[in-house]
C-alpha positions in Angstrom: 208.7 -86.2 -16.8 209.1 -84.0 -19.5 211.3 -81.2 -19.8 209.3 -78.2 -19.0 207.5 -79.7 -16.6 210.8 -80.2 -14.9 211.9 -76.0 -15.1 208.5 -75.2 -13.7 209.2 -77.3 -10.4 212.9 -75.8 -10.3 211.7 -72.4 -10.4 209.1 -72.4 -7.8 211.5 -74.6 -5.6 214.2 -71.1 -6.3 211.4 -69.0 -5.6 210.3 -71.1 -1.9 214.0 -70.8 -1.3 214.5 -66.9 -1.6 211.2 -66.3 0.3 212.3 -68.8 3.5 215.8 -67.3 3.5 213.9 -63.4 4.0 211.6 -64.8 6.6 214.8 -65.7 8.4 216.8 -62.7 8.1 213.4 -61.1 9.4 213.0 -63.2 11.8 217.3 -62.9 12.5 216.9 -59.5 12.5 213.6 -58.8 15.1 215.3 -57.8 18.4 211.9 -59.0 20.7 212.5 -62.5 21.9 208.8 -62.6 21.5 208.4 -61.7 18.0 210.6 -63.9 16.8 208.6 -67.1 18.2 205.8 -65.2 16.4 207.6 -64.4 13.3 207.2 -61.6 13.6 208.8 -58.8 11.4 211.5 -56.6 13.5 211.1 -53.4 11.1 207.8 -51.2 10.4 206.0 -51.4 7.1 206.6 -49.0 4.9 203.2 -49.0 4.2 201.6 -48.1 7.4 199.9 -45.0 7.6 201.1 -41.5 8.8 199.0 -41.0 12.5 200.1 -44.9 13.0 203.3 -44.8 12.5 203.6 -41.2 14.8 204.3 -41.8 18.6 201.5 -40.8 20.8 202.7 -37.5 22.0 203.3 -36.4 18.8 199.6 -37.0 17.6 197.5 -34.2 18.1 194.3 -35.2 17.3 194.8 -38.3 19.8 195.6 -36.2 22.6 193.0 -33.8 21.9 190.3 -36.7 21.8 191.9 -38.0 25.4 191.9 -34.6 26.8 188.0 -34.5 25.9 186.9 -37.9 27.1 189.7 -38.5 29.7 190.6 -34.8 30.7 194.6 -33.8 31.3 197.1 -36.0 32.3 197.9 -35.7 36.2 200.1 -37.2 37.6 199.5 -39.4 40.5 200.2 -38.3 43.6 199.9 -40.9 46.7 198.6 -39.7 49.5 200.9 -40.7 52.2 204.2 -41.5 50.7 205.2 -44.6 52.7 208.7 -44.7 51.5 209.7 -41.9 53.9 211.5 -42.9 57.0 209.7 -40.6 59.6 205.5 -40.4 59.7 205.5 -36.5 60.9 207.0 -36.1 57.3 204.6 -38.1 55.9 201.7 -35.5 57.4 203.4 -32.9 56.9 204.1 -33.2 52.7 199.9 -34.1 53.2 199.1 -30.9 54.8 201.2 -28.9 52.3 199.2 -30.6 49.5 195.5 -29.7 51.0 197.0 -25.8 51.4 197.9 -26.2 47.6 194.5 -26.7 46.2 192.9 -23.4 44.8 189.6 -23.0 43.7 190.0 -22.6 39.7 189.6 -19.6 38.2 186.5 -18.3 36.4 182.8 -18.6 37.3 181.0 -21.8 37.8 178.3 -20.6 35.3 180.4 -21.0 32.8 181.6 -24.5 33.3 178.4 -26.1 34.1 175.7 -23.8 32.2 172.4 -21.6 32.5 169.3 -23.2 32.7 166.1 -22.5 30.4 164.8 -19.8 32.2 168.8 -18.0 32.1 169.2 -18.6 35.4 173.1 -20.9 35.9 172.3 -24.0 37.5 173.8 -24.1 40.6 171.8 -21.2 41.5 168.3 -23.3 40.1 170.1 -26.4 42.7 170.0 -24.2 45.7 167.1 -23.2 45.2 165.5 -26.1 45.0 166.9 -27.1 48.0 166.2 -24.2 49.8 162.4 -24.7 48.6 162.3 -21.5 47.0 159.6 -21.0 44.3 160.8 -21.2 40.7 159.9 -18.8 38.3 157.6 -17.3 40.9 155.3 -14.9 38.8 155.3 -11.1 40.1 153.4 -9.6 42.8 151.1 -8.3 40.3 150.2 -11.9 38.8 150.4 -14.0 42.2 147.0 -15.5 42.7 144.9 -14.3 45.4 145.9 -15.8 48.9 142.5 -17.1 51.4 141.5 -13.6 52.8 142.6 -11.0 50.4 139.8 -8.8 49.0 140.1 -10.8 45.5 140.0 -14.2 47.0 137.2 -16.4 45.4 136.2 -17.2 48.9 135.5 -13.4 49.8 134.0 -12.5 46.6 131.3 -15.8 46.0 129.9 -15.8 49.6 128.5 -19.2 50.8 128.0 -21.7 53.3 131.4 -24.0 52.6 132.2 -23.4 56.0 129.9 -26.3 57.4 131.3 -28.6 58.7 133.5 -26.2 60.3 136.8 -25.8 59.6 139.4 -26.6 62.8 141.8 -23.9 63.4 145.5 -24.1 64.5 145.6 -24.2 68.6 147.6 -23.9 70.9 144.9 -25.5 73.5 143.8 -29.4 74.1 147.0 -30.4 72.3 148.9 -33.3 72.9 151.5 -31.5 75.0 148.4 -31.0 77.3 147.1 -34.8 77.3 147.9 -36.7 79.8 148.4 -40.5 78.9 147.6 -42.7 81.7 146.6 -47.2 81.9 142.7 -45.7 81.5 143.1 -43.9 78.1 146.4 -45.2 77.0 144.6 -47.4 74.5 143.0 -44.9 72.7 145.7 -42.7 72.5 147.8 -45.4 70.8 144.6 -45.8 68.3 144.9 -42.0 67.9 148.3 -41.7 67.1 147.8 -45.1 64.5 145.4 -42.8 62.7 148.2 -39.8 62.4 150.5 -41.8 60.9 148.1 -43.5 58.9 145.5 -40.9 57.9 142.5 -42.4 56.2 143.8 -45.8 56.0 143.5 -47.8 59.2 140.4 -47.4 61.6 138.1 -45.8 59.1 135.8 -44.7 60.7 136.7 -44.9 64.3 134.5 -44.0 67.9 135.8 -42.8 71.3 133.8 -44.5 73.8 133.5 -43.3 77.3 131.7 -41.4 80.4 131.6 -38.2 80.6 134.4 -35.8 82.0 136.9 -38.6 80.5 138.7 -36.9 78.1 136.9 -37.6 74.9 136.6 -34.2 73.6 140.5 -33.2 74.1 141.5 -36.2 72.3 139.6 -35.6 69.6 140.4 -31.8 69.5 144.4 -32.9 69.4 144.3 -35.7 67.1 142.7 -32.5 64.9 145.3 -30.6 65.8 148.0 -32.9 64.7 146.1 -33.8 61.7 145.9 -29.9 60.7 149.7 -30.0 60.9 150.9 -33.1 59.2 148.8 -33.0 56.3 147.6 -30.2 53.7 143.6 -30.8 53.6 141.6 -29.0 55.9 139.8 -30.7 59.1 136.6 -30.2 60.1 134.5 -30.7 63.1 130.8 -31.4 63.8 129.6 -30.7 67.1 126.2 -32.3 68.1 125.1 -29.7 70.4 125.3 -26.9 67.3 123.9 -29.5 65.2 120.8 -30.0 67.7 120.0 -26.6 67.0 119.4 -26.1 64.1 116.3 -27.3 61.9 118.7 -28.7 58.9 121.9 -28.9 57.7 123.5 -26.3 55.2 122.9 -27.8 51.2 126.4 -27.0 49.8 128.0 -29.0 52.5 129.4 -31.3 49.8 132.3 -28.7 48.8 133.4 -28.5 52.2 133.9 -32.4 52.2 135.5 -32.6 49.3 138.7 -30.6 50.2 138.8 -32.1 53.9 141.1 -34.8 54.7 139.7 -35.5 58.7 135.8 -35.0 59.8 135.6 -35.1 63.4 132.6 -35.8 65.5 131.8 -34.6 69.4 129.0 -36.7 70.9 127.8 -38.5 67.7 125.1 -40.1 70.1 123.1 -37.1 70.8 123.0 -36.7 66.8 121.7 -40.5 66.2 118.9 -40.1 69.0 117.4 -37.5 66.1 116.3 -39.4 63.4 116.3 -36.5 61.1 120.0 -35.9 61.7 120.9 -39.1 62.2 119.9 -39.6 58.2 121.6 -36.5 57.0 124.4 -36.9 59.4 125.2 -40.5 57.9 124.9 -39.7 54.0 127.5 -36.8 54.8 129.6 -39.5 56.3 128.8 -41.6 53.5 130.1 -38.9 51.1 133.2 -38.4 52.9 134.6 -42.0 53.1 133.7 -42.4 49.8 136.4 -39.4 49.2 138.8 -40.7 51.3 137.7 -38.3 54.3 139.2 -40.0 57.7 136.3 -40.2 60.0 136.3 -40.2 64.2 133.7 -39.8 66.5 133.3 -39.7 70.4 130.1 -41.6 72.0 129.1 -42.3 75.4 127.0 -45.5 74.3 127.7 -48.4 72.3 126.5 -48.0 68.7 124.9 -50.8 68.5 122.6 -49.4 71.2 121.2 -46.5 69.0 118.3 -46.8 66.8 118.5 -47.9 63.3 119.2 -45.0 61.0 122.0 -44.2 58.6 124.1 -43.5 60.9 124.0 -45.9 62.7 124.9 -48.5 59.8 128.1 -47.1 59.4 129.1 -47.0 62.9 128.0 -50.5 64.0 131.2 -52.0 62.6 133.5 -49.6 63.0 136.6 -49.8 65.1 135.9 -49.0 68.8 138.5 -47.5 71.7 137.4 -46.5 75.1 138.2 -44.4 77.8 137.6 -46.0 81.2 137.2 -43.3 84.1 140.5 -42.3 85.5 141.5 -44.0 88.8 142.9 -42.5 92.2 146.7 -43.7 91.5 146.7 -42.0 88.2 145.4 -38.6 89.6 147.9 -38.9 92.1 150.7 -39.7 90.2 149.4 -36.7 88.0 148.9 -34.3 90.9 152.4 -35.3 92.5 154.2 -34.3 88.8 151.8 -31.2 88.7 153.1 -30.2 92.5 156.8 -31.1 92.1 156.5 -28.6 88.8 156.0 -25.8 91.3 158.7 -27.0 93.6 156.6 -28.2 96.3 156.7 -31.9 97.3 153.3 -33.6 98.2 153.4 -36.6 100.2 150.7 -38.9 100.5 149.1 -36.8 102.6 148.6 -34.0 100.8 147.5 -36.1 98.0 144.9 -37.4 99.2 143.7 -33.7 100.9 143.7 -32.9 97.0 141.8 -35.8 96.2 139.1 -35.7 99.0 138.2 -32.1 98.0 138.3 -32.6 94.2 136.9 -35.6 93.7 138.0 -38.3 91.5 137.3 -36.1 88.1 139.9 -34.1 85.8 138.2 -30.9 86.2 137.8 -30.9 90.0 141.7 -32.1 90.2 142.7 -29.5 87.9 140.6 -26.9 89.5 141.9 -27.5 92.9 145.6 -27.0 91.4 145.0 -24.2 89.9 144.2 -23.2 93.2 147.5 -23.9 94.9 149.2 -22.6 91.9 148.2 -19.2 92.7 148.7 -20.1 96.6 152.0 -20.7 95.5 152.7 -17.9 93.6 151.2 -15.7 96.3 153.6 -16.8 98.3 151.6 -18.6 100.8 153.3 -21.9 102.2 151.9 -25.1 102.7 153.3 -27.5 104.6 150.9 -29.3 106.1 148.1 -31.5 104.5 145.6 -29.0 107.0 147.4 -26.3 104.9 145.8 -27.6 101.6 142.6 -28.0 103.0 142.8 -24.1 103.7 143.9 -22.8 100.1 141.3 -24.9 99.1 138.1 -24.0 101.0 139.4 -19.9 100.5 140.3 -19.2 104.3 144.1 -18.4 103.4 142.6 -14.9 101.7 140.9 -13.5 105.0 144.0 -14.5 107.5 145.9 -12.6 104.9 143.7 -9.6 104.7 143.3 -9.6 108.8 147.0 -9.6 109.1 147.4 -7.0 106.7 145.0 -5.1 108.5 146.6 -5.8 112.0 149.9 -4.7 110.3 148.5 -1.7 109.1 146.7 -0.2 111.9 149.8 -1.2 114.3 152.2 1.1 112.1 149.1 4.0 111.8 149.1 3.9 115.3 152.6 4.1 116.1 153.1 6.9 113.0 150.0 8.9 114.6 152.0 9.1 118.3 154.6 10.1 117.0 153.3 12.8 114.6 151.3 13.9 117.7 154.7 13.7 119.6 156.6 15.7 117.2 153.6 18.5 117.0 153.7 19.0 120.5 157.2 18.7 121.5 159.4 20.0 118.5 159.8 24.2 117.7 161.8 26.2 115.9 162.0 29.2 118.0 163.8 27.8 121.0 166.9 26.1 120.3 167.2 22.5 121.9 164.0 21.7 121.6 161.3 21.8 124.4 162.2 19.4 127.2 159.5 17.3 129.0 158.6 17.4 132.3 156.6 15.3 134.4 155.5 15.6 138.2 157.2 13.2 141.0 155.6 10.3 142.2 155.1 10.7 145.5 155.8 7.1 147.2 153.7 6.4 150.8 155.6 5.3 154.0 155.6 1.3 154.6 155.9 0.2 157.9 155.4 -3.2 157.7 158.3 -5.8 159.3 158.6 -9.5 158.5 157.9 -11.7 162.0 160.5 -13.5 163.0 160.0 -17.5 163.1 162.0 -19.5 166.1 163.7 -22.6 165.2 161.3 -25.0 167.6 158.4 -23.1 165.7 159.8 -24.2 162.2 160.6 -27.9 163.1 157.1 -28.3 164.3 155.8 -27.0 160.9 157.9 -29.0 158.7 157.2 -32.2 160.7 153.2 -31.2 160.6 153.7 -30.9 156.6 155.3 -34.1 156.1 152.7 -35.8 158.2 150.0 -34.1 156.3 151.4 -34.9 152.9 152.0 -38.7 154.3 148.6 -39.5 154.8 147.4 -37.5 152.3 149.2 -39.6 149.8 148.1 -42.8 151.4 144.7 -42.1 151.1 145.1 -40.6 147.7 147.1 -43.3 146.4 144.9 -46.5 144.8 145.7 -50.1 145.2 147.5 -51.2 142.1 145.8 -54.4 140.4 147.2 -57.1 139.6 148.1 -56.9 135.6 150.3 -59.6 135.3 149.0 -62.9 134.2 150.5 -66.4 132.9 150.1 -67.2 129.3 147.8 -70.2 127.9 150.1 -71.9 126.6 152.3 -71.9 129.6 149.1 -72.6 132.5 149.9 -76.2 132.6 153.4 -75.1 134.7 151.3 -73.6 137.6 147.5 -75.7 137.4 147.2 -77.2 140.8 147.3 -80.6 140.9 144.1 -82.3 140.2 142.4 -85.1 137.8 142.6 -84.9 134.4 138.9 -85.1 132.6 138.0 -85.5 129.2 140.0 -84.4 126.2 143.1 -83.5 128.8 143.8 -86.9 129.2 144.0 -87.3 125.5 145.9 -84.7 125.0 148.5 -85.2 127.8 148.4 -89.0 126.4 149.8 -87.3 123.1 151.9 -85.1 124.1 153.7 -87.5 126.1 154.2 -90.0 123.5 155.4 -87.2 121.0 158.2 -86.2 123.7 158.9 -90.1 124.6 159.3 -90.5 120.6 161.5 -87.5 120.4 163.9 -88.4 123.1 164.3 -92.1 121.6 164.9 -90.2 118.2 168.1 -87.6 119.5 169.7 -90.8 121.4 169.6 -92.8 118.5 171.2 -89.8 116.6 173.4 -89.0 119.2 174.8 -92.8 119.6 174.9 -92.7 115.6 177.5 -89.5 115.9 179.6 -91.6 118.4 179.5 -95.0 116.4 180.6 -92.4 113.4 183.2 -90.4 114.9 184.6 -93.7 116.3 184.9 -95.2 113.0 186.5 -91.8 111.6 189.5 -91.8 114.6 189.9 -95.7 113.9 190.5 -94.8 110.3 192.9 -91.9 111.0 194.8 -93.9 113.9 195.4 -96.7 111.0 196.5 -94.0 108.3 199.2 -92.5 111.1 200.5 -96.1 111.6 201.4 -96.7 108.0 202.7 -93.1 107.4 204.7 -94.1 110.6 205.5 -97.4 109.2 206.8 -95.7 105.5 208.8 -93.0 107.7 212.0 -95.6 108.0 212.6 -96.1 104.8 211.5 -93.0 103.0 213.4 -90.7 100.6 213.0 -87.2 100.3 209.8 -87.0 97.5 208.2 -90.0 99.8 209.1 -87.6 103.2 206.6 -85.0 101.2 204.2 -86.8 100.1 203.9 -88.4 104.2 204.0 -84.5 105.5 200.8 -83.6 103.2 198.9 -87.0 104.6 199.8 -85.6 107.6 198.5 -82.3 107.3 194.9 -83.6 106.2 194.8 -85.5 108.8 195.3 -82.7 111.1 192.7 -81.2 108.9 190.1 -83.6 109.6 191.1 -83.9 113.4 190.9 -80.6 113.6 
């Protein structure tokens, strides 16, 4: 190896030697346990920069970037402080903390901002809330409202009304519909279509009789309908239909902004084929807009002739309204009554009933009647007393004893006034006194005859003699009412021959109590041979407890006194 060779391999060995002893006064020097395992340097570099080598609350522009994104330091407060010994102290530093918090200063207008139209946003949040209009235009630019002078519908007269349009009622509502087993399926149907307007049973028919109801449902399934939803309902009845010649041309705009098209008696429409066509293209023109559609029929659909009409009503869905039975108007009538605080009982019920007929209109007729009975202040008590309201006679008893009342008190008010007028003055003092004449009484001479004893024993023994045969001959022979039963004849027939089935029959009923008596001995001898066996059993048991007694120790002596006691259980 050459000589230069040999100083370049000294002086990089010098130069690794400086640089390890360093690392090790570094490393000597680094007062963290950890940093030294890292070799890690103890001092900061000289190098480092100026906002590095600051501590944090000395950097300003830190802390104003934390205050920003992180807002002020607070410090944290527990809510409870569990360290203290006592917990009313621990409410009581927690209620002096929640009277501590203010409301900051400044307005909130400020802090959060104004909206587009100026307005601060927490005043444009309430309002939405409240569903106040937003940047609602002045009175002067409002639109026209239906029934102002200016309103479109006032100025461009036409005939949109058709179908017409259902108003809001307070009559043949659903508070006045009266669900019951007969119609309880259609109302169900009805109130599927409320909730479900123009989706399910599109298009739908009432069927039923007359006088069942048909009409009211279908006025308050309108009625709910005009509530619940925003488009306008309208209602075709058949018998303003029937008379007229044709139906109105525009009647297309009055569809279009209707969301339920109601129907009365859609059969009396599809029995005229004329209206039965137009009838069913309107209908076509409304579901095709989404228009919900019910009728009310007293016939089947598929019983009317073939027309337009009647193709969309052959499938549609179908309820129906049976007629209303007896227990349902009396249940109804009973509720009605009780209302008024009167209580019907059966009786009365059926008084109701009888007169009114098995109908709505007759029942509700008839208490509208006692309703103002009632309220008259007339009682009924009695089922007669129904009967009476009904049929009017309560009104003339009343007026006759008004009548009696009132002539009673005229006449009694005119004696007196005549009383008055002829006896009282003003001039002499005390009044006038009244005089009348003596009655002059004639002279009576008559005497009571005197009766001897002997005279009125004689008569008191003729009476009771009198009376004696009187009642003997008055007096009918009793008959004889009291007779043996069938079954029991056989205990006093005379004795005689027995003939046909008799002798069959006794033959039976002889062997029947012959088997019977062999039956209870042989169950009675059974009990003996039984309880024989049972006192032979509990006479051997008392033997051997009397046989263990002599040698016995005290848990032994136990043991022997409970045998004992269930045998005197069992004996006894």
């Amino acid at each position: 190896m050459s000589i230069e060779r040999t100083n370049r391999l000294k002086i990089a060995l010098q130069k690794a030697k400086a640089g390890l002893a360093i690392e090790d006064d570094v490393s000597e020097n680094n007062p963290s346990r950890l940093g030294r395992l890292l070799n890690k340097k103890g001092t900061l570099s000289p190098e480092r920069r100026f906002m590095q080598s600051q501590p944090i609350h000395e950097r300003p522009m830190m802390e104003a970037i934390s205050q920003e994104v992180l807002g002020t330091e607070v410090e944290y407060q527990p809510a409870l402080k569990l360290e203290s010994t006592h917990p009313v102290s621990r409410l009581k530093e927690l209620r002096e903390r929640s009277f501590d918090a203010t409301i900051p200063e400044g307005s909130l207008g400020d802090k959060i901002g104004f909206s587009s139209s100026g307005q601060p946003l927490w005043s444009t949040i309430l309002d939405e809330q409240r569903n106040m209009p937003l940047n609602a235009p002045s009175e002067q630019l409002a639109t026209p409202v239906r029934g102002e002078r200016l309103h479109h519908s006032t100025i461009l007269k036409s005939q949109t009304d058709w179908p017409k349009r259902l108003q809001v009622s307070q009559r043949k509502t659903f508070k006045h519909w009266k669900i019951t087993a007969e119609n309880k399926q259609a109302t169900t149907i009805c109130e599927s279509i409320i909730d479900n307007l123009g989706e399910r049973h599109n298009p739908h028919v009432i069927l039923g009789e007359r006088e069942v109801g048909k009409s009211h449902l279908l006025h308050a399934t309108g009625q709910s309908a005009l509530r619940y939803f925003d488009g306008d309902v309208r209602i075709l009845r058949a018998t303003e239909l029937l008379s007229k010649d044709t139906i109105p041309h525009d009647w297309h705009e009055g569809i279009a902004s209707s969301s339920l098209l109601l129907i009365d008696d859609v059969h009396l429409i599809a029995e005229q084929e004329k209206h039965a066509q137009n009838v069913g293209h309107m209908i076509d023109h409304a579901l095709n807009l989404g228009v919900h559609v019910l009728a009310t029929s007293t016939s089947h659909p598929k019983n009317w002739s073939s027309s337009r009409l009647w193709e969309f009503f052959r499938s549609a869905s179908i309820s129906t309204i049976y007629p209303v039975s007896q227990a349902s108007l009396a249940i109804h009538i009973k509720q009605q009554a009780s209302l008024l605080g009167m209580l019907f009982e059966d009786a009365h019920t059926m008084e109701v009933l009888n007169y009114s007929g098995q109908s709505w209109r007759g029942v509700e007729a008839a208490l509208s009647t006692l309703k103002d009975a009632h309220g008259r202040g007339q009682e009924i008590l009695d089922p007669e007393d129904i009967l009476v309201v009904l049929n009017g006679e309560s009104s003339n008893s009343f007026e006759m004893e008004d009548a009696e009342a009132n002539s009673s008190i005229s006449l009694a008010s005119d004696i007196l006034k005549r009383a008055t007028d002829v006896v009282y003055s003003d001039v002499d003092v005390g009044g006038i006194e009244l005089h009348a004449t003596t009655f002059v009484e004639e002279e009576d001479d008559w005497e009571p005859t005197v009766v001897s004893a002997e005279e009125l024993n004689t008569a008191n023994d003729l009476l009771e003699m009198h009376l004696k045969t009187t009642l003997e001959e008055l007096t009918p022979e009793a008959p004889t009412v009291l007779d043996v039963h069938s079954n029991d004849q056989h205990l006093t027939h005379q004795l005689g021959q027995l003939e046909g089935a008799d002798v069959e029959r006794t033959a039976d009923v002889l062997a029947g109590i012959d088997a019977s008596i062999d039956e209870a001995l042989a169950e009675r001898e059974r009990i003996i041979v039984r309880d024989d066996l049972r006192l032979r059993h509990l006479e051997q048991m008392m033997e051997n407890l009397l046989e263990r007694t002599a040698h016995a120790d005290a848990d032994e002596l136990i043991d022997i006194v409970d045998e004992l006691r269930v045998i005197e259980h069992e004996l006894g």
